[in-house]
Each structure stands twice: as C-alpha cells, then as structure tokens.
N, C-alpha and C positions, 0 to 999 in steps of 0.2 A: 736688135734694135728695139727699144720701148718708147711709147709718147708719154706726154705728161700732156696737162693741159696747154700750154704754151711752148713745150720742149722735145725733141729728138733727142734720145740719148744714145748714141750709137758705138761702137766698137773705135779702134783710135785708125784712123788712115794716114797715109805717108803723107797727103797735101794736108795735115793739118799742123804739121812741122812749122810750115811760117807763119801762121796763125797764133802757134803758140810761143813762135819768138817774137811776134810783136806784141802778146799780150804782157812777157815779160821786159820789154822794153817800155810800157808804158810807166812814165813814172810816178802815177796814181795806182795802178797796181803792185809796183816794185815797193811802196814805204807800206805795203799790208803783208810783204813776205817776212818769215823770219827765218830762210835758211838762205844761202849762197848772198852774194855781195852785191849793192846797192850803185848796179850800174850797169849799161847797154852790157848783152849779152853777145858775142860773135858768136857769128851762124854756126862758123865750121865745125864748133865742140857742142854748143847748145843744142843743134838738133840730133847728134848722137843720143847726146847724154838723154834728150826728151822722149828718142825712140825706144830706148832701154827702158828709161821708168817706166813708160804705157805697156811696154810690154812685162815689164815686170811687177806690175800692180795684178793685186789677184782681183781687182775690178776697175777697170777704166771707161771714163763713159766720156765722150767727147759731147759737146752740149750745143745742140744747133736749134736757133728757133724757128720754130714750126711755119711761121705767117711767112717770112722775109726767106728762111736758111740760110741767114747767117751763123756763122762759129761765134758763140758768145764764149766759150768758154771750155773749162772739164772740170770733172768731178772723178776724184775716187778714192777703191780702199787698198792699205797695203798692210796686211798681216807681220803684226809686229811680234806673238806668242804665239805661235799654232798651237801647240799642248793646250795654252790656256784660254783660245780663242779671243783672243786679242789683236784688234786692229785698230789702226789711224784712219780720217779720213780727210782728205784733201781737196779744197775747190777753189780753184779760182774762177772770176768771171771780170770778161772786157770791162771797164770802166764806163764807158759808155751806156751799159747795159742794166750797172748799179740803181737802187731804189724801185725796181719794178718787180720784183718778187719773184724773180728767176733762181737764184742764190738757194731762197727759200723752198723753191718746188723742186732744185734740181737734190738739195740736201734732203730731204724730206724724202724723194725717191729711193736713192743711192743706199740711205743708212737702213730704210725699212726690205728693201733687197737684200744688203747683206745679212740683216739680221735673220729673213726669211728663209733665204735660199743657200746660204753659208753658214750657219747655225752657229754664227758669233754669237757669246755671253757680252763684249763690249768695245764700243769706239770709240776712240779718243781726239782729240786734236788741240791745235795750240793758236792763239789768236795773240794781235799786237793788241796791246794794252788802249792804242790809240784807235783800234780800229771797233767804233762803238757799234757801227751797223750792224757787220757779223756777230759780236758779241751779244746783241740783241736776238738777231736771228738763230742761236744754237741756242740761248736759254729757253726761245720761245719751242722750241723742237724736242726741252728737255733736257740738255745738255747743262752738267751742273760743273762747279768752278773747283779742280780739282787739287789744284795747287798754282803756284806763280814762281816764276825764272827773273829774280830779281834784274832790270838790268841788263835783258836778255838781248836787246836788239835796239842794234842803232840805224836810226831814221831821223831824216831832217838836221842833221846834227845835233841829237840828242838821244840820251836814252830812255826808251819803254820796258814796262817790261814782258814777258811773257806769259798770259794765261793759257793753265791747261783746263782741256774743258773734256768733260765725258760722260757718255748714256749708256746704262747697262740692257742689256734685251729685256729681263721683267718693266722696268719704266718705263724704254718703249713702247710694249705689249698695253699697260696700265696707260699710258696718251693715245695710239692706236691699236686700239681693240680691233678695228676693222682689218687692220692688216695682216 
C-alpha cells in the first residue's frame, strides 16, 4: 500500500468488484472508454473478467481517498513488450471524483513507480479525442501525442477518434528529477 497526498493506492481486493462495475456503468465514465461496448456491464462476466485483469496487470493499484475511503477509482500498468520494456497505463476514476486532481496524483504516482521500480524505458496509452480533461492532464505529466486511430470509437452516436499518447523514462527522469 502507498499514500499520495490525498490517495491510498492499494493492491486490488475482491469487494472492489462492485465498485468497479458501477464505475463502469456510469455513463460519464463509459463515453471516455475506448475498448468493450457502450453500455451496462452484467455482473456475472464483468467481475470475472475485472478480476483477471487486476490480477494480471503487472501493477494494479486500486485508488481510495485518504479523508472519506472512498473507491474513487484504479490505476494501472500492463506490459505490453517485456523484451523492449514497454507498457500501457490505464486509469479510470468515479465521475464524481473528476476535476480535483486525483486522476492527476494517482497518474503521476503509478507511471514514476513503474518507471522506478520496473525499469520501463516507456508508457503508453490512448485517450478519446473527446475527452479534453485527461488529454490535458497526460500532456501536462509529459506524455506526448503519438499518433491517432482515425474514427476509433464511437460515443454519443458519433465518432471520435483515438489519441495515442506516450512518455519515455529519460523525459520522465528530465520533468522529475526528484524521482
């Protein structure tokens, strides 16, 4: 378990299964995904499949705040090139929770961990075109615009498209020096 200023980031537990099927049911958080389909998730396969990923992330970090302990959220990394140290990194966070700079402290942790203590050269991820928050918040952490998935995802009945965004560990290293 690590703190942040305002965060628990902890290991993933089995009551956090409904936590994270209602975060995918919210449908402010469902038009910022850009994998699986654009609508309620049923328990009985969702929490399988949720338990699998956590556990098969090579860093999962469930995200509960500090003041309240609420589940706002997760964060994590899943090795996409082990040979070439390459990883994705993934975060959602409760809608609720949006615009208070948790997204921000919890991504800011996670990526300077992996790059630390997993001796990733680089992380990658993908963002909805529509979704200007995060896309603000990765540039500001470093994260540069890697290419775009024309057309990639449909939300609202429309299509956006998909930015890839990614930080190599020397850029990293050259924004936090301290880490």
């Amino acid at each position: 378990m690590f703190t942040t200023e305002n965060l628990i980031l902890r290991g993933f537990q089995d009551n956090d299964l409904g936590e994270i099927l209602a975060l995918r049911n919210d449908p402010l958080v469902q038009r910022t995904q850009t994998f699986s389909a654009i609508a309620p998730a049923p328990s009985s396969k969702y929490k399988e499949y949720m338990k699998t990923f956590a556990e098969g992330s090579a860093l999962w970090f469930s995200l509960v705040h500090k003041e309240s302990l609420n589940f706002i959220g997760f964060c994590c990394i899943n090795l996409l090139e082990a040979k070439n140290r390459d990883a994705r990194l993934g975060i959602t966070i409760a809608s609720e929770f949006w615009g208070k700079g948790y997204g921000t402290e919890a991504t800011r942790f996670t990526v300077n961990h992996a790059f630390r203590y997993f001796g990733l050269q680089r992380i990658s991820l993908d963002v909805t075109e529509g979704n200007a928050r995060a896309r603000a918040v990765y540039a500001k952490l470093g994260f540069k615009v890697e290419g775009i998935k024309r057309r990639g995802n449909w939300v609202d009945g429309h299509w956006e498209d998909i930015i890839y965004m990614g930080v190599l560990d020397d850029e990293w290293t050259e924004m936090y020096p301290e880490h």
